[in-house]
Biotite code that builds the C-alpha atoms (Angstrom):
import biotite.structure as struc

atoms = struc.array([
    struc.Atom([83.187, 98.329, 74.621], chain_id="A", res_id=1, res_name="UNK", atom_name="CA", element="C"),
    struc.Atom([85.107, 100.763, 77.097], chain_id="A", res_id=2, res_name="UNK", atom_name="CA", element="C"),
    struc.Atom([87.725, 102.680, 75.140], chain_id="A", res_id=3, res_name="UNK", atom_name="CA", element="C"),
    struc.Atom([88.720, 104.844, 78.409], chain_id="A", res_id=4, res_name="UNK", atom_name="CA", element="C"),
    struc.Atom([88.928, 105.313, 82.640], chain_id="A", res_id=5, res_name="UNK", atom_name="CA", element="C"),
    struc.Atom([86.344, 108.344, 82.631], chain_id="A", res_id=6, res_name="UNK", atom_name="CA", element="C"),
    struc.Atom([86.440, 108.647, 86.245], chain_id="A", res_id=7, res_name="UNK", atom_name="CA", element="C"),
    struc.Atom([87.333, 107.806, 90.111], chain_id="A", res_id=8, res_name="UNK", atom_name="CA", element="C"),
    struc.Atom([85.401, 107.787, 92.545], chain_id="A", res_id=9, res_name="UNK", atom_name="CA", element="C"),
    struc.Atom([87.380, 108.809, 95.656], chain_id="A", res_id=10, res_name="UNK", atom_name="CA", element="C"),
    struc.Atom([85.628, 108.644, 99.236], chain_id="A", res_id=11, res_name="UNK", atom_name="CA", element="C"),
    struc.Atom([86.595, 111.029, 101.340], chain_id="A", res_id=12, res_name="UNK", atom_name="CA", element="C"),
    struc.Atom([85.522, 112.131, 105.233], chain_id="A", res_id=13, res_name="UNK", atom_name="CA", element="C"),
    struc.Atom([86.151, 116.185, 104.562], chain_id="A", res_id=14, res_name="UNK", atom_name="CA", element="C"),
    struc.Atom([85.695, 117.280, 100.744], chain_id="A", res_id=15, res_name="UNK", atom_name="CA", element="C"),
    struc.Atom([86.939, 120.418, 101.453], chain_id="A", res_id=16, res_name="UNK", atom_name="CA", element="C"),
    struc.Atom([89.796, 119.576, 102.736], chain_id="A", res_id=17, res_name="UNK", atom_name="CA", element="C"),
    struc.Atom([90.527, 116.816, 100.093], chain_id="A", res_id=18, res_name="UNK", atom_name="CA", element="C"),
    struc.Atom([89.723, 119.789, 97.222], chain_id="A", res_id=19, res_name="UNK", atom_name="CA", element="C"),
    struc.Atom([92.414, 121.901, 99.370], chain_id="A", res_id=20, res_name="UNK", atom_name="CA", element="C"),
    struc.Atom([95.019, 118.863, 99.437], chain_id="A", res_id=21, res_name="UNK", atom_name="CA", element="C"),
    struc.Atom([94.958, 118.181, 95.535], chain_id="A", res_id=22, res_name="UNK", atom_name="CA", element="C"),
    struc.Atom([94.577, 121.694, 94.529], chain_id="A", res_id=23, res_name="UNK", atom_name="CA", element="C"),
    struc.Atom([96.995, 123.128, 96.644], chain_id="A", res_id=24, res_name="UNK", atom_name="CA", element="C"),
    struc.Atom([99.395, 120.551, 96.966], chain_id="A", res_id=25, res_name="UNK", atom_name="CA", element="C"),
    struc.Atom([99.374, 117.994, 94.127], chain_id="A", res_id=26, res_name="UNK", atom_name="CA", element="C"),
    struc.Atom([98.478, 121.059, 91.489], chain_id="A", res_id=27, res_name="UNK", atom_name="CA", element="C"),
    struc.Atom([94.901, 119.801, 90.127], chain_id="A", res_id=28, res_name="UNK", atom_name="CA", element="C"),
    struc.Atom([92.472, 122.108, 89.876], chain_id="A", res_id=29, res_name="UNK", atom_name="CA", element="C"),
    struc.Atom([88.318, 122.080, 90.354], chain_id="A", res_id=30, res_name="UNK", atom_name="CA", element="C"),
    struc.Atom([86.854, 120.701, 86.857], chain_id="A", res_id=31, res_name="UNK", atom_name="CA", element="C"),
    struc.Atom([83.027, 120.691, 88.625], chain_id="A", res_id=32, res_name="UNK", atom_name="CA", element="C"),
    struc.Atom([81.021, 121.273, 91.848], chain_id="A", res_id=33, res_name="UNK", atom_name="CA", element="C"),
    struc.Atom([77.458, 119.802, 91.834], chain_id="A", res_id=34, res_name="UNK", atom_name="CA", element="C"),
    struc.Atom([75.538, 119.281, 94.729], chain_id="A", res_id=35, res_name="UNK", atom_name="CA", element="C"),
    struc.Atom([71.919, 118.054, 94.699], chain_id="A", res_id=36, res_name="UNK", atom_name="CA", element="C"),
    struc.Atom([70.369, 119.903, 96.786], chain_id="A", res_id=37, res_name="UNK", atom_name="CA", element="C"),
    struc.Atom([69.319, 116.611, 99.223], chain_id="A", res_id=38, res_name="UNK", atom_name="CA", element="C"),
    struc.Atom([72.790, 116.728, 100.845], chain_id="A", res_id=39, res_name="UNK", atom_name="CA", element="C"),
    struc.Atom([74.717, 114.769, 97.873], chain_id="A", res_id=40, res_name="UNK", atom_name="CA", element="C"),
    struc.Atom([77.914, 116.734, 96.692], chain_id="A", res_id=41, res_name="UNK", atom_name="CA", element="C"),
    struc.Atom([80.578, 115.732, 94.168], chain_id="A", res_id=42, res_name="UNK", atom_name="CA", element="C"),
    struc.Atom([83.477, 117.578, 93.276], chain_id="A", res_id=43, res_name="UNK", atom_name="CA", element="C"),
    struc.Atom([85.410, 116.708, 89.876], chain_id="A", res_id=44, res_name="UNK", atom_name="CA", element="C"),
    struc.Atom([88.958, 117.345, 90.081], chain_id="A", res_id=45, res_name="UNK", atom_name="CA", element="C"),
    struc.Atom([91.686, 116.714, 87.824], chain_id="A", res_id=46, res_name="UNK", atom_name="CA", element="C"),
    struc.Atom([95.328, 117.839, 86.800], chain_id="A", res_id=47, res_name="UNK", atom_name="CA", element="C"),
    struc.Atom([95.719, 121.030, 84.405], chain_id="A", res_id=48, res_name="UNK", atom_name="CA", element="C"),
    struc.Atom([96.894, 119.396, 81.745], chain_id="A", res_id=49, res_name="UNK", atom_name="CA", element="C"),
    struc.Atom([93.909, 118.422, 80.367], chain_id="A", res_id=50, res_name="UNK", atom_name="CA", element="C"),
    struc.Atom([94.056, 114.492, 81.659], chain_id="A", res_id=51, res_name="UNK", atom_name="CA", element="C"),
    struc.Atom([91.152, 112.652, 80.590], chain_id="A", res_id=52, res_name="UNK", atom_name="CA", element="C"),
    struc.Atom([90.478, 110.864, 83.348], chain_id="A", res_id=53, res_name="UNK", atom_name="CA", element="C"),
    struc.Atom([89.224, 112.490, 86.509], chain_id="A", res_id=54, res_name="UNK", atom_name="CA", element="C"),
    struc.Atom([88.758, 112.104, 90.002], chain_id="A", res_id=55, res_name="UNK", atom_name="CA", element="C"),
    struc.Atom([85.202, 112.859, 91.541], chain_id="A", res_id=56, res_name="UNK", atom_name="CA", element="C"),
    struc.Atom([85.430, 113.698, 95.332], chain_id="A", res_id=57, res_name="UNK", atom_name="CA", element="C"),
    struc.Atom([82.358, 111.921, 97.195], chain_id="A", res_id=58, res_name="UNK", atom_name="CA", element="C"),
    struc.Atom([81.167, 112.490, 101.063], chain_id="A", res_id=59, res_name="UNK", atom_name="CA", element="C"),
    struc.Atom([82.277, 109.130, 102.507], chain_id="A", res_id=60, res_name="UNK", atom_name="CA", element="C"),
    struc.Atom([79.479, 109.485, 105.370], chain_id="A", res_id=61, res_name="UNK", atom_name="CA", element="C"),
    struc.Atom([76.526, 110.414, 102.902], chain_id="A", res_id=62, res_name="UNK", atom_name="CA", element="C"),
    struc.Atom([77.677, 107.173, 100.524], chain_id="A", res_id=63, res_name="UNK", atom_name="CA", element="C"),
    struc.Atom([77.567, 104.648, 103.455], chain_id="A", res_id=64, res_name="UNK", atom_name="CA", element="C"),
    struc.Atom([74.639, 105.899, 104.342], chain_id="A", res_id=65, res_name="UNK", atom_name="CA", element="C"),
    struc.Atom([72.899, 105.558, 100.576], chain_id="A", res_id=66, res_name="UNK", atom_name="CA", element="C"),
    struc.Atom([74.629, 102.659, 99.592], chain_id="A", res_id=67, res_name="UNK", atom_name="CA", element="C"),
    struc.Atom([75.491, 100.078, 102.949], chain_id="A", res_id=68, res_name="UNK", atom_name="CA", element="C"),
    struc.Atom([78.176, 97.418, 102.104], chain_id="A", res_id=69, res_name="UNK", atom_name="CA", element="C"),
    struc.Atom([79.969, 99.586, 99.139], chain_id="A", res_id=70, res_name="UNK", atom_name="CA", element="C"),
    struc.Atom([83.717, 99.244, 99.202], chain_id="A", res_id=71, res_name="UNK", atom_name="CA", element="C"),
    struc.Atom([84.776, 103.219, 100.324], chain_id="A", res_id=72, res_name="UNK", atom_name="CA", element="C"),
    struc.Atom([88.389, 102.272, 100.914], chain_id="A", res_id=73, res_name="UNK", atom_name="CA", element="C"),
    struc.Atom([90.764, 104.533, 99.022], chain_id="A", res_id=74, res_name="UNK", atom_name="CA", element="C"),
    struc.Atom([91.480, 103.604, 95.495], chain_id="A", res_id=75, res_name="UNK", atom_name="CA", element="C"),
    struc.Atom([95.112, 102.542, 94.219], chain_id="A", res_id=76, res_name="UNK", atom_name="CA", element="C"),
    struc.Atom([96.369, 105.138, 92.203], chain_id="A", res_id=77, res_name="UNK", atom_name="CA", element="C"),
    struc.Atom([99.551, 105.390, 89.900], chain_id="A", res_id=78, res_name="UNK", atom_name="CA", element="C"),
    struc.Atom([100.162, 108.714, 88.871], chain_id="A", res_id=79, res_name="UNK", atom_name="CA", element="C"),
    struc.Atom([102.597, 109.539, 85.812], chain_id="A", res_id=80, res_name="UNK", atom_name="CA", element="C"),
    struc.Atom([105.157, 112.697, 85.974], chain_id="A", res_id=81, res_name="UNK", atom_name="CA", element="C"),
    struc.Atom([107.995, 113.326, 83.585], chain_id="A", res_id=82, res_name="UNK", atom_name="CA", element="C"),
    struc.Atom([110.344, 114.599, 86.274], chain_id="A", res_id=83, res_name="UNK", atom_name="CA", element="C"),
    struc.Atom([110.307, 112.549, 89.241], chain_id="A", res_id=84, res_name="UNK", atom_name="CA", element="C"),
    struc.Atom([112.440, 115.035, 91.028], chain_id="A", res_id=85, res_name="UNK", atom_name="CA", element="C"),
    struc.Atom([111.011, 118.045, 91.130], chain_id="A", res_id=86, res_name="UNK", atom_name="CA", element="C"),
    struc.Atom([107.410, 116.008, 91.990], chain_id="A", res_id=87, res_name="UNK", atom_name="CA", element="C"),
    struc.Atom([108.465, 114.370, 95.104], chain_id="A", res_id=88, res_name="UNK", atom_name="CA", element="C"),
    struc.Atom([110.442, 118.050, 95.889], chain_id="A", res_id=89, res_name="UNK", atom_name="CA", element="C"),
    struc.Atom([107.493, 120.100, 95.248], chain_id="A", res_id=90, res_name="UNK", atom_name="CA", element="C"),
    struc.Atom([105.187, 118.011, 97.732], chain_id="A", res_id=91, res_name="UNK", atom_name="CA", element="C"),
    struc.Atom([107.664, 117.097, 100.133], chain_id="A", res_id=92, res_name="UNK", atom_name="CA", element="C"),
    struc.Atom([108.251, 121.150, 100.712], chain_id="A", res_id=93, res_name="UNK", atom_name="CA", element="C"),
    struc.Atom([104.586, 121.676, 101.103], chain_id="A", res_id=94, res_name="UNK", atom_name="CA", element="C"),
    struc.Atom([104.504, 119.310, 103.805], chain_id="A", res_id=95, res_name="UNK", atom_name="CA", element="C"),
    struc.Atom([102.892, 116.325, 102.101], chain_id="A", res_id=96, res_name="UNK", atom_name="CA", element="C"),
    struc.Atom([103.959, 112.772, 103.831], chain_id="A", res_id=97, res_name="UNK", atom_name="CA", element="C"),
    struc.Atom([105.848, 110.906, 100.704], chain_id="A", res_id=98, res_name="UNK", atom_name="CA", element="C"),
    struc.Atom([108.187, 108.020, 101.167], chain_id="A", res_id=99, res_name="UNK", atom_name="CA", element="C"),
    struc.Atom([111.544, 107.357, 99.194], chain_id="A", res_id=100, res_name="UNK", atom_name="CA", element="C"),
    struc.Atom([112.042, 107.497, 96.019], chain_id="A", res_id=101, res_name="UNK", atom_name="CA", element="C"),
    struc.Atom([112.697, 103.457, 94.882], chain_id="A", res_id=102, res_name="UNK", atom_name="CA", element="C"),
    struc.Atom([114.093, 101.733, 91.596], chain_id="A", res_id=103, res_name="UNK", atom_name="CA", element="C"),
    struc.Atom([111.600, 99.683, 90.231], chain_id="A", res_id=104, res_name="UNK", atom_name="CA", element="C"),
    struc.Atom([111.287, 97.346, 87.054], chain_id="A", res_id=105, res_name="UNK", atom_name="CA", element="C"),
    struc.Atom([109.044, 99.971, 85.047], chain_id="A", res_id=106, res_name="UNK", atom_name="CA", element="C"),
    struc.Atom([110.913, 102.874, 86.525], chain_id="A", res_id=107, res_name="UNK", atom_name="CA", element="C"),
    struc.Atom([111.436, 104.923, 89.618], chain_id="A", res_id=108, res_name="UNK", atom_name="CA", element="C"),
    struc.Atom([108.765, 105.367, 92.194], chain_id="A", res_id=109, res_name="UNK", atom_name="CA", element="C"),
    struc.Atom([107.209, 106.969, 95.529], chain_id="A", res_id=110, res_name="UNK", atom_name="CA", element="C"),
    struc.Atom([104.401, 107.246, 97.278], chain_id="A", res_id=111, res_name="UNK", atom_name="CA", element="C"),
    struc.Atom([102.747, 110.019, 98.764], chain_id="A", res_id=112, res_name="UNK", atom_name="CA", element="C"),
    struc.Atom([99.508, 110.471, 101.604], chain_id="A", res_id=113, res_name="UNK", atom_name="CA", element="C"),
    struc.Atom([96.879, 113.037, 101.477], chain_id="A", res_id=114, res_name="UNK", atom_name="CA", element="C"),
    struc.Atom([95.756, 114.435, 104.786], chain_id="A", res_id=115, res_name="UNK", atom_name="CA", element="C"),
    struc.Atom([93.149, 111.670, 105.523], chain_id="A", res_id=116, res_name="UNK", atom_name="CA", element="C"),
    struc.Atom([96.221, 108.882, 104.795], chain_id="A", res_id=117, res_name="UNK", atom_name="CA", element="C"),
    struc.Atom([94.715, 107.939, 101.932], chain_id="A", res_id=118, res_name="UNK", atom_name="CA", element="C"),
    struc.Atom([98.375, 106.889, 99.712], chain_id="A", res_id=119, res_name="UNK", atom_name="CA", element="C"),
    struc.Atom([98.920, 107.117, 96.161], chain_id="A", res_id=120, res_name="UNK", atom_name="CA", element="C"),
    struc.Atom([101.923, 106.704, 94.390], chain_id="A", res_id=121, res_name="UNK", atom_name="CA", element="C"),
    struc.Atom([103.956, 108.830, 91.108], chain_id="A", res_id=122, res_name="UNK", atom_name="CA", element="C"),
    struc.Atom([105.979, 107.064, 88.811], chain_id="A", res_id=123, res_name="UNK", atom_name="CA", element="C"),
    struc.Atom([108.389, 108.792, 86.098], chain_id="A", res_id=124, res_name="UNK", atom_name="CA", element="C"),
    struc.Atom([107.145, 108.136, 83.023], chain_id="A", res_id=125, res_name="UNK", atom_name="CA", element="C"),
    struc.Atom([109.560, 110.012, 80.107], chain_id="A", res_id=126, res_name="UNK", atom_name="CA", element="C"),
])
């Protein structure tokens, strides 16, 4: 039975850059680098806090190529923050794209792009 989200698997077209966008920017940090030596890499990033559920940076190119047909569109993702606020004023001064901050039923919202447009979204959560 699963008890837990373990990982994501996020596709991405420059893993570099994506490991500079969430470390820099969102504030995660590099859990794991592994790279197979046959041109498969994986990075595991995740936030600081000690989350326990990660997200694994993949080569989108390599993946196609390995697996033809597999869904490599950006996941959904609903981040939680305790203070809303100083999130969306944190990225929006390091020049990430986020949108407004909306009112909805479980709380207030926004969404945010990384530098491929990939969006995700942060809702307060007290």
């Amino acid at each position: 039975m699963i008890h837990k989200v373990g990982q994501i698997m996020l596709y991405v077209n420059n893993q570099d850059e994506a490991v500079k966008f969430w470390t820099e920017k969102v504030g995660f940090h590099v859990v794991s680098e592994e790279n197979n030596g046959q041109g498969m890499r994986w990075i595991e990033i995740a936030p600081k806090n000690g989350a326990e559920t990660s997200i694994v940076l993949h080569n989108k190119e390599f993946v196609a190529k390995m697996s033809p047909g597999l869904n490599l569109g950006a996941p959904s993702l609903l981040f939680f923050t305790e203070n809303l606020d100083d999130m969306y004023r944190d990225l929006s001064s390091k020049q990430v794209k986020v949108g407004e901050i909306v009112q909805m039923p479980t709380g207030r919202v926004f969404n945010f792009a990384d530098a491929e447009d990939n969006y995700f979204a942060i809702l307060e959560k007290k």
